[in-house]
C-alpha positions in Angstrom: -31.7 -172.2 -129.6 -29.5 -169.2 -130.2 -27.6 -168.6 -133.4 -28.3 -172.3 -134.3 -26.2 -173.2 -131.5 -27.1 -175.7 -128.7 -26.8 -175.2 -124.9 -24.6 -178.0 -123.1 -26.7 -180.8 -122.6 -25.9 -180.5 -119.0 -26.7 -177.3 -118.4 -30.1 -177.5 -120.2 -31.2 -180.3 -118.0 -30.1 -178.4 -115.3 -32.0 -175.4 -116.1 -35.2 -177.6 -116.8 -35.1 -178.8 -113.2 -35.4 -175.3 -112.3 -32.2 -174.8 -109.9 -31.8 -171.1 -111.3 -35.2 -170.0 -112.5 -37.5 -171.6 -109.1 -36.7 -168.9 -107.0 -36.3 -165.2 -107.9 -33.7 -163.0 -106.7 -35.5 -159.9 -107.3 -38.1 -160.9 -105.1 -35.7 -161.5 -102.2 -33.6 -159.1 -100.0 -30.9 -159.0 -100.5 -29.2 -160.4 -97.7 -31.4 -163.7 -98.7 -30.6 -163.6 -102.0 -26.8 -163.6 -100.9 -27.8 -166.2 -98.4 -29.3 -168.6 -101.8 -26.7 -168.1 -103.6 -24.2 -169.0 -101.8 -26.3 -172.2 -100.9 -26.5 -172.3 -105.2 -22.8 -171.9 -105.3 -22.0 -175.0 -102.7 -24.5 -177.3 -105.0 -23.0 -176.3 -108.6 -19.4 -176.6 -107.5 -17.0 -180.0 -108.1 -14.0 -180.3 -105.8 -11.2 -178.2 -107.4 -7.4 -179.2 -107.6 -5.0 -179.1 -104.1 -4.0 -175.6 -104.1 -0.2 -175.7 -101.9 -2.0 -172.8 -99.1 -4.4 -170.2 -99.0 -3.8 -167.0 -96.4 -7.0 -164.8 -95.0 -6.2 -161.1 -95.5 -7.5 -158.0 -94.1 -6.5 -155.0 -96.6 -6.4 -151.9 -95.7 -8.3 -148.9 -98.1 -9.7 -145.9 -98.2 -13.4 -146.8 -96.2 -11.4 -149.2 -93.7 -11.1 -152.8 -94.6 -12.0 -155.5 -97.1 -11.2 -159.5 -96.6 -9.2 -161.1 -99.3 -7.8 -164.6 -99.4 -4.1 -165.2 -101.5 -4.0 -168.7 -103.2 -0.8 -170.1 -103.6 0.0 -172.9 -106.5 1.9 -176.2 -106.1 5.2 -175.1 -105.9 5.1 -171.0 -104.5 7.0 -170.0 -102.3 6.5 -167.0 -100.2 8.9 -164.0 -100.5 10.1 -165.1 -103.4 8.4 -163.0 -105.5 8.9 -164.8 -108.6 5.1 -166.0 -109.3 2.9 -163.8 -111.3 -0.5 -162.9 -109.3 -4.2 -162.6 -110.8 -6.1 -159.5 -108.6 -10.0 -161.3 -108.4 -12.9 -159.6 -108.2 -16.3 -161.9 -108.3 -19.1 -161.7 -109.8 -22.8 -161.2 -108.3 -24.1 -158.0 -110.0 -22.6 -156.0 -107.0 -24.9 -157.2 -104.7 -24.4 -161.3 -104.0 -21.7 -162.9 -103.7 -18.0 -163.5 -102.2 -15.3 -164.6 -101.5 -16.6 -168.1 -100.6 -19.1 -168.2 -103.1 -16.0 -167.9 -105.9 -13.6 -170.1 -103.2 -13.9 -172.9 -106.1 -13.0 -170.8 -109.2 -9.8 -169.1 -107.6 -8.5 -172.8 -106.8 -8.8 -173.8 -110.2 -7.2 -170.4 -111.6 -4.8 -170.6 -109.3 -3.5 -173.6 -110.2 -4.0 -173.6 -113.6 -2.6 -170.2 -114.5 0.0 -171.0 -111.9 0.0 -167.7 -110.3 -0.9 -166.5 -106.9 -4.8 -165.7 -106.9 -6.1 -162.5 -105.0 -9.4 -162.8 -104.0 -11.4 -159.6 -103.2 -14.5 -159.3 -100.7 -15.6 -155.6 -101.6 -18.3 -153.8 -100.3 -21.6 -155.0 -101.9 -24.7 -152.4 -103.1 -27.1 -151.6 -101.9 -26.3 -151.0 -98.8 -22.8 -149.6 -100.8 -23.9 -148.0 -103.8 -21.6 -146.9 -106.7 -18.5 -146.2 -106.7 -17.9 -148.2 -103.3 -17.0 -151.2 -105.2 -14.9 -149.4 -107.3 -12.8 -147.6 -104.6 -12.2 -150.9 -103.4 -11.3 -152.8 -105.8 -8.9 -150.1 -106.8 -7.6 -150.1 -103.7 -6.8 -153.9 -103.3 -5.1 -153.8 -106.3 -2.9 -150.8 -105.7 -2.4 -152.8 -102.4 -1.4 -156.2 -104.2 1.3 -154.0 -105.9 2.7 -152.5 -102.8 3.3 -155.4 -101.2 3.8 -157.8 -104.0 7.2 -159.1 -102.2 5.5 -160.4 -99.7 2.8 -161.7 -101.2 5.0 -164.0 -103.2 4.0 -162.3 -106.3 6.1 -161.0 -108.9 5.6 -157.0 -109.0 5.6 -156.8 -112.8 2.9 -159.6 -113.2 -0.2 -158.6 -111.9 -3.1 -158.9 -113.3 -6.6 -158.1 -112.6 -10.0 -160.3 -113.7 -13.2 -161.5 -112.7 -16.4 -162.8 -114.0 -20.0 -161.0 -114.6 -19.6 -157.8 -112.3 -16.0 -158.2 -111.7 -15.4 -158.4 -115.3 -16.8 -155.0 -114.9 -14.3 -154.0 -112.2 -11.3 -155.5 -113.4 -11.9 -153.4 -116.5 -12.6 -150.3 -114.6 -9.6 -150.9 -112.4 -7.4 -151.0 -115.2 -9.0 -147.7 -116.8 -8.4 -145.7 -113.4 -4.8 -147.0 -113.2 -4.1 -145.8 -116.9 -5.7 -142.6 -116.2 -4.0 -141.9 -112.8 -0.4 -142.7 -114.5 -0.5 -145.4 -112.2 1.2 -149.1 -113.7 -1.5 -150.7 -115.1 -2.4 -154.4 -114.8 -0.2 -156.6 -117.0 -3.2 -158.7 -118.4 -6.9 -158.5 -117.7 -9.6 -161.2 -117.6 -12.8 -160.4 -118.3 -15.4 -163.2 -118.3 -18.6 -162.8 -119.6 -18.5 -159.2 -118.2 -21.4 -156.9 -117.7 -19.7 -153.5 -119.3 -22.5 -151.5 -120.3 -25.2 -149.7 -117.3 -28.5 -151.2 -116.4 -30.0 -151.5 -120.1 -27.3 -154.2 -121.6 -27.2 -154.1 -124.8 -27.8 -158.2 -124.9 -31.4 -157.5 -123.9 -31.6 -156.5 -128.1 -32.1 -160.3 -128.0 -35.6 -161.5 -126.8 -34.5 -165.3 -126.7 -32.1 -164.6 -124.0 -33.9 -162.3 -121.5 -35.1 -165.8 -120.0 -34.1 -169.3 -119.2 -30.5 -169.1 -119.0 -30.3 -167.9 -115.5 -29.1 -164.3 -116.2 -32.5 -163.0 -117.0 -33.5 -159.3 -117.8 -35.5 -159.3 -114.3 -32.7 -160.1 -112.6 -30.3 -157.6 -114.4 -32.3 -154.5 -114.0 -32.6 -155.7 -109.7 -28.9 -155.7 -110.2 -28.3 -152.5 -111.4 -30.8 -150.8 -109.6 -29.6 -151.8 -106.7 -25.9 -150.4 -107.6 -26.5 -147.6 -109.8 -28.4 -144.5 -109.2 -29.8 -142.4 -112.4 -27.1 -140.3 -112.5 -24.4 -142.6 -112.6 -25.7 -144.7 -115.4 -23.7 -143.5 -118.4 -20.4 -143.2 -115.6 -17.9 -145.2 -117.3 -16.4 -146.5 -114.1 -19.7 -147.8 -113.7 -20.1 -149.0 -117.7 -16.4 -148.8 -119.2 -18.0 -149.8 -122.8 -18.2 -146.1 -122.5 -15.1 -144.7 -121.7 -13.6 -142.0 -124.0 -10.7 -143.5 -124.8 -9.7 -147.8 -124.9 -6.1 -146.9 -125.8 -3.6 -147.9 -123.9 -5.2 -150.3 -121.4 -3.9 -153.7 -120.4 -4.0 -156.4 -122.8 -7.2 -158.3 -122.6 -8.5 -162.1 -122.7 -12.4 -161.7 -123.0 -14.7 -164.6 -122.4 -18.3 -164.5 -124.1 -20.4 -167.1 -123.4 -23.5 -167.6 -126.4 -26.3 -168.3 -123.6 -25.7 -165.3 -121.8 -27.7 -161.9 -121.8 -24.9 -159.9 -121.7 -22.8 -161.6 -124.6 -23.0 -159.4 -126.8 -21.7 -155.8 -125.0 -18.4 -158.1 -124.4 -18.0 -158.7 -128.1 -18.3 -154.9 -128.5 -16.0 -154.3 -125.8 -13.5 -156.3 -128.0 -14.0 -154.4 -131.1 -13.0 -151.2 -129.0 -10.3 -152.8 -127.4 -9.4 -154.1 -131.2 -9.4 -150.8 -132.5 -7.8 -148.8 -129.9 -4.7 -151.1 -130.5 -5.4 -152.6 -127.5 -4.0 -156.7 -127.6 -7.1 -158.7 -127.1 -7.6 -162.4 -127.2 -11.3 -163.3 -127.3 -12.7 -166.7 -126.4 -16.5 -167.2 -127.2 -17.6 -170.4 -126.1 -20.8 -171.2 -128.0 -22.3 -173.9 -125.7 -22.1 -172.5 -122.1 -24.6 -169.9 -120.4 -23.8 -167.0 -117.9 -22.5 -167.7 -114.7 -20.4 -171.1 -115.8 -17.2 -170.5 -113.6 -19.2 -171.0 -111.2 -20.6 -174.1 -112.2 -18.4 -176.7 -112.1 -20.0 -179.5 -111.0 -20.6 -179.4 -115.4 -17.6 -181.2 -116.8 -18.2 -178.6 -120.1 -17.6 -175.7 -117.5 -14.8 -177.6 -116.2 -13.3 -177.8 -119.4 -14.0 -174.0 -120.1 -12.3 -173.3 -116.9 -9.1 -174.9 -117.9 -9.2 -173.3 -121.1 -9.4 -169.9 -120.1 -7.0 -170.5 -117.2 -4.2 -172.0 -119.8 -4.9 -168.3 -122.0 -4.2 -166.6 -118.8 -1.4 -168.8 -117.7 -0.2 -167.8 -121.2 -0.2 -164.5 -120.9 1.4 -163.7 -117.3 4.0 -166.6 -117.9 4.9 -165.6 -121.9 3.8 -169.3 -122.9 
């Protein structure tokens, strides 16, 4: 129990049978971590709605390279460039995760939002440590823009999101861009993103460093692995502490109340707040970290839908 609040009924039973907490990811290299998660990923999805096409993408940046995949809604039509686009970065604490592993979530964005969805495969730690992920996602984004025409996109609707460690990206992508005078993103979706460095601030709370999948283990591998020392108090590495908030992209933050790093998210709100930044938060007091991809819940289902219909708000003026 948290805050007298109860965990889906679902997702507790689920955790009781031990699918998150059996094996250990710090314990792993990681290439088998990435290996079990993915396999995780493929169990805890539910079939997501008919997206009209997808299209493999090789995007060119800085260090080479990076795979995307576009997603195109019911209805897009290439080269028209009249559907807003979403810029994804997934989650996976920098070091699991991609594009497949998030395949699920993008189809249900994508076609709830109704915007073309962007998916990002950036370079993962620790074999690419800080700012690798950074450069890239920077890059894809910057590339998005420049060939938003083609894309189908329309160039004055892009935004940028993504859940856990691409929360953390999509908000450090959106810093760089306001600081380099660049346009910045026209909305950004952070869900349940890690924003602070390797000591969250949500490890304050002892009843949440285990048993809800995201434990305090797990974080510290995570950052280790991305982070060195010096980098740890960077804020394109932990934009909870950039100097300034003002003028960033308006902001939809998801919090989840079962999740270890719940709490630097509110916080990153109250910055956002009073910087005069446009922030809508949605705190859903029932759900754990990780629930995007967890579909195969019908609350995470419904969570989904409801944070796709604030962004499908926000890049359509609804």
């Amino acid at each position: 129990m948290v805050d007298g609040e109860s965990l889906d009924r679902r997702a507790q039973y689920m955790f009781e049978l031990g699918r998150f907490a059996e094996r250990s990811l710090p314990s792993m290299t990681p290439e088998r971590a990435r290996a079990y998660y993915a396999r995780l990923c493929r169990v805890l999805e539910a079939a997501p709605p008919e997206v009209a096409r997808t299209s493999e993408l090789t995007i060119p940046m800085r260090s080479g390279t990076c795979p995307g995949r576009a997603y195109y809604p019911p209805g897009a039509e290439a080269g028209t460039g009249a559907v807003p686009g979403l810029v994804y970065y997934h989650g996976g604490g920098v070091t699991i995760g991609d594009i497949d592993t998030h395949d699920t979530v993008c189809r249900r964005l994508c076609v709830a939002a109704r915007c073309v969805v962007v998916s990002v495969d950036y370079r993962l730690a620790p074999e690419n440590r800080f700012p690798a992920a950074v450069e890239d996602c920077y890059d894809a984004y910057n590339w998005v823009r420049d060939h938003a025409r083609e894309l189908g996109i329309a160039s004055d609707r892009i935004a940028v999101g993504g859940d856990s460690a691409g929360g953390n990206l999509a908000a450090v992508v959106t810093s760089i861009a306001r600081d380099e005078g660049m346009p910045t993103p026209y909305v950004q979706l952070l869900i349940y993103p890690g924003l602070a460095d390797v000591d969250h601030a949500g490890r304050q709370k002892p009843e949440l460093q285990t048993g809800y999948g995201l434990d305090r283990k797990t974080t510290n591998w995570f950052g280790e692995n991305y982070l060195l020392e010096a980098d740890h108090d960077d804020p394109h590495g932990a934009p909870l502490y950039l100097q300034s908030h003002a003028g960033l992209s308006p902001a939809i933050v998801i919090t989840a109340q079962f999740d270890l790093l719940s709490d630097e998210g509110v916080e990153y709100v109250a910055k956002l707040e009073a910087a005069g930044v446009p922030v809508k938060h949605v705190h859903f007091t029932d759900l754990p970290h990780g629930f995007v991809t967890m579909s195969v819940l019908p609350r995470a289902r419904e969570a989904i839908a409801e944070l796709a219909a604030e962004l499908r708000n926000a890049l359509h003026g609804e």
